[in-house]
C-alpha positions in Angstrom: 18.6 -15.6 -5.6 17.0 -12.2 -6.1 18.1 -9.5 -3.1 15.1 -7.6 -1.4 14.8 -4.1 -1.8 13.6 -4.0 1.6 16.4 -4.6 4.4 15.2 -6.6 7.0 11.8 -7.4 5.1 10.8 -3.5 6.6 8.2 -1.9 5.0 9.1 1.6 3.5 7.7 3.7 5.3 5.3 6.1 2.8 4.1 2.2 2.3 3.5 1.9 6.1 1.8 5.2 6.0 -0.7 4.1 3.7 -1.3 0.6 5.2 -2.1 2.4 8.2 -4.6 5.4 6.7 -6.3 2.4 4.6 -6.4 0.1 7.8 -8.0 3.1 9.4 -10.8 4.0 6.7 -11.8 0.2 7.1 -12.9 0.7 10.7 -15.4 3.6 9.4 -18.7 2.8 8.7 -19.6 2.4 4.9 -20.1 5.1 2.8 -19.9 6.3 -0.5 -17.2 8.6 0.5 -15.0 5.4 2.3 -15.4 3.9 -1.2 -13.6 6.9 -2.8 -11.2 7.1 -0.6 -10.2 3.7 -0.4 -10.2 3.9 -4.2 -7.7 6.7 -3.7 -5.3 4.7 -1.4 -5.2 1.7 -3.4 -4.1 3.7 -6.4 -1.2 5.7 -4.1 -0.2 1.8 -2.8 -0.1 0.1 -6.3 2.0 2.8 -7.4 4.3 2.7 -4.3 4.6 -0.6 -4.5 5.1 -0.9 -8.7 8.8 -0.5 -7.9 9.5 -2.9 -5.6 8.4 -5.8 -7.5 11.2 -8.2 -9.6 9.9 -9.5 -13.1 8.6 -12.8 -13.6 11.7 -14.9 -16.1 
């Protein structure tokens, strides 16, 4: 069985970080500027998270 990078199942917490800034830009109305940003995050959380994850067989 594969061993998690994470102990504990914790999220890092740079990934925390951004969970919390795009959890945040959600509750803002909508805007073309939200849309960016969230663009933004998703790109800074795919690339935090590009590491943690094992490859298929």
């Amino acid at each position: 069985m594969p061993s998690s990078s994470r102990p504990h199942g914790q999220v890092p917490p740079a990934l925390a970080d951004v969970n919390d800034q795009i959890r945040h830009l959600m509750g803002q109305p909508a805007s073309p500027h939200r849309a960016e940003e969230y663009s933004r995050l998703l790109g800074v959380w795919v690339d935090l998270v590009r590491g943690d994850v094992d490859q298929a067989a």
